[in-house]
N, C-alpha and C positions, 0 to 999 in steps of 0.2 A: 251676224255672228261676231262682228269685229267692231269697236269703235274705239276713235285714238281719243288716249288717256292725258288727259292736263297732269302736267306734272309741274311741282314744285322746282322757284327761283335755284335749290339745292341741285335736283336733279337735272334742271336745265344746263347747270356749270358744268357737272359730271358728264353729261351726254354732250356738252360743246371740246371738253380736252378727251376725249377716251372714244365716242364716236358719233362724231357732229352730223350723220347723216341720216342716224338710224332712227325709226318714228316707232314709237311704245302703242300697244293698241292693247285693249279691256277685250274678254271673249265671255261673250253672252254664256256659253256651259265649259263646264270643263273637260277636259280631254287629257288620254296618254299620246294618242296619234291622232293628228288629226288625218280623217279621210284627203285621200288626194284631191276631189272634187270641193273640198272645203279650202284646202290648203292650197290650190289653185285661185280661190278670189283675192286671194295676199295681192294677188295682181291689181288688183282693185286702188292700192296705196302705194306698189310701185313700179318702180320703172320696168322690170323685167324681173323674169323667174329663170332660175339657170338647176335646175334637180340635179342633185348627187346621188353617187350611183359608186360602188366599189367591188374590189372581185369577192365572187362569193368562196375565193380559196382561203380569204381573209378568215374563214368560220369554219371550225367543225360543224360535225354534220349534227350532233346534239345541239347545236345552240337554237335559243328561242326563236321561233317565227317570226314575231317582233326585227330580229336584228336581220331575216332572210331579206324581209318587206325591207328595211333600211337599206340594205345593201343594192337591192334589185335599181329599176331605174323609175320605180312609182315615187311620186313626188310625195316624201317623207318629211314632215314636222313635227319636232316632240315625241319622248320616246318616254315607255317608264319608267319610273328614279327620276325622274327631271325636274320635280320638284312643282313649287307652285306659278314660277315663272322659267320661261321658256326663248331661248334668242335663236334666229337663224337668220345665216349669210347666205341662204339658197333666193333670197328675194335682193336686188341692188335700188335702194341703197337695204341696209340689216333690219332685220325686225323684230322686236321684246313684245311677245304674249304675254298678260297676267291673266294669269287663270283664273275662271268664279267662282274655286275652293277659297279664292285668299279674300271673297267678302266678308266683311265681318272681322278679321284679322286686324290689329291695330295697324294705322295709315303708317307708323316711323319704320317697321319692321317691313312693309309690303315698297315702303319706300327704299330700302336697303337692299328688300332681292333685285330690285330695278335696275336699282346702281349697279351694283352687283353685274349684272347680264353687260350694263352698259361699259365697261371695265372690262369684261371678258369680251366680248367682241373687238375692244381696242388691243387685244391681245395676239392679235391675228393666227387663234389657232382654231382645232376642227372645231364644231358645235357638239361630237356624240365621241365619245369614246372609240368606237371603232376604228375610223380612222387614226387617232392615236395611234393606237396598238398595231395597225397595218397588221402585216404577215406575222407580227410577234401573236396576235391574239389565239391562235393554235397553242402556242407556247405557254401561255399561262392557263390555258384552260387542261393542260398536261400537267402544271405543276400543280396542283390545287387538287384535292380529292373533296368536291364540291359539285349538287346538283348541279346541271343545267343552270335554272333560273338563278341560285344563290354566285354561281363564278357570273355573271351576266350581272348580279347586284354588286360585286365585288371589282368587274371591272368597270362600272359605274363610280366607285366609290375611289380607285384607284385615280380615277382622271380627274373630278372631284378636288382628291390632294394637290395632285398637279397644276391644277389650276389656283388651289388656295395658295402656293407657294408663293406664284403669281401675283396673283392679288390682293393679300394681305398687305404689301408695299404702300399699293395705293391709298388702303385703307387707311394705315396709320398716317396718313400723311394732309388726312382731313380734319385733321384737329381744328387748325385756323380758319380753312378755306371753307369747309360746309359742315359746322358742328354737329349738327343735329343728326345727318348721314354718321358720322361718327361716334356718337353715341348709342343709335342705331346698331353698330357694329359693336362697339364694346358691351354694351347692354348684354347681345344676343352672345357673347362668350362669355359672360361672366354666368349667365344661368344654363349653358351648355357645358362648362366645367365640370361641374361634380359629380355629373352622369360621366363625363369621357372621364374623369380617375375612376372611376368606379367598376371600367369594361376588362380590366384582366380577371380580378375576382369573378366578375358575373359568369364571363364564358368560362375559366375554370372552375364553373359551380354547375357549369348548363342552364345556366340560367338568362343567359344570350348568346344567339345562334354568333357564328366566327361574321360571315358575310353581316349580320345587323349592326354586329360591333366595330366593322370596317368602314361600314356607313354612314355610323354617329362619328366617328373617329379623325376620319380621311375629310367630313366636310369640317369639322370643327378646327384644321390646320390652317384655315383663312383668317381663325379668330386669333392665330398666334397669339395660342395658350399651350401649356404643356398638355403633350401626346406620352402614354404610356407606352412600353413596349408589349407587341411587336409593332406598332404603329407610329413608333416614334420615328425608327427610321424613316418613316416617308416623309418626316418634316425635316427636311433637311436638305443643303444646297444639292448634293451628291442629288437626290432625286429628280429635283430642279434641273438638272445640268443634263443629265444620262437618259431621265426621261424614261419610254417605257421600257428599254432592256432593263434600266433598274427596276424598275414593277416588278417583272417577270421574275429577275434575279433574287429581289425580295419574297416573293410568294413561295420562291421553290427553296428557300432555306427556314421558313416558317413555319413550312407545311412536313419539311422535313424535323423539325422539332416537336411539333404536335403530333407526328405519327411515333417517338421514340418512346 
């Protein structure tokens, strides 16, 4: 199922200052969850597995099964929204899944969600949203008049921001040190731009759902490019700093606009 991925002199610097411990591995199929019994041979490359497990008061009772299984105490990797690469701190030392959706995908771009993971891990925060939001995630699944699955996309999309806040610093900061990772990154904002200007229009046309536009929106604030409103606010220190009560606090005066 698993084998570790040679990585470029680029991504070796990146994974030596951000987390010099963590080993990237290739996954023969792809997956939203991997089964515990798969996600159990992680053991295989390292040193110990340590399962997270959170209360399930953390969830209304409509949220997706998906997030029950995450919450429970089954040994949980990868969730969906997660993209085509995947990191978890449940194995010591960390470890970057690339998924075998991203074969075929150009090598600078597949090299950047790498980075990418390898920079959020040095981040030292959750791996899944949930934990974020702790006892707030009730909270916003009150303020949102949104399916189940689409407030589940949206608080995916939500932590997403949070984290680009995050990481975008780093980004810009590889101009000299690893050009090509940063070109990588710039490339992949300059051709996400014109879709993210384009997401107030759509959803006031119905022509993209609010949760899809939050998705394109909230990941493209890593490219530090402009975010239209109502998503502008989330790029912005106040979010950075406040974290998820500002989520919550944003979603319920958003959600109070769209209903007037």
């Amino acid at each position: 199922m698993f084998a570790e991925r040679d990585l470029s002199e680029e991504l070796l610097d990146v994974r030596a200052e951000h987390a010099p411990d963590a080993f990237v591995l290739d996954t023969e199929r792809d997956f939203e969850t991997l089964p515990p019994a798969v996600a159990e041979s992680l053991g295989l490359y390292a040193d110990s597995l340590s399962p997270a497990s959170y209360p399930t008061e953390w969830l209304p009772e409509s949220a997706p099964d998906q997030l029950f299984t995450y919450a429970s105490e089954a040994f949980t990797v990868g969730m969906p929204g997660d993209g085509g690469v995947v990191w978890t701190t449940q194995t010591d030392p960390p470890t970057v899944l690339v998924k075998a959706r991203l074969e075929g995908s150009p090598p600078e771009f597949v090299s950047f969600l790498v980075a990418e993971a390898l920079v959020q891990i040095g981040l030292d925060v959750p791996e899944q949203f949930l934990p974020f939001f702790g006892a707030t995630y009730p909270d916003l699944d009150a303020a949102v008049s949104l399916s189940p699955a689409d407030t589940y996309q949206l608080a995916v999309a939500l932590y997403e921001a949070y984290l680009g806040l995050h990481t975008r610093e780093a980004f810009g900061a590889w101009e000299d040190s690893v050009p090509g990772l940063y070109d990588a990154w710039q490339d992949a904002g300059e051709r996400v731009a014109p879709r993210v200007s384009a997401l107030p229009e759509d959803v006031a046309l119905g022509q993209t759902e609010f949760a899809d536009a939050a998705e394109l929106a909230c990941s493209a604030i890593k490219h530090d490019i402009e975010i239209p409103t109502p998503f502008g606010a989330l790029a912005t220190e106040a979010y950075r700093e406040y974290g998820p009560g500002y989520a919550v606090r944003w979603a319920e005066k958003t959600f109070e606009q769209l209903e007037e």
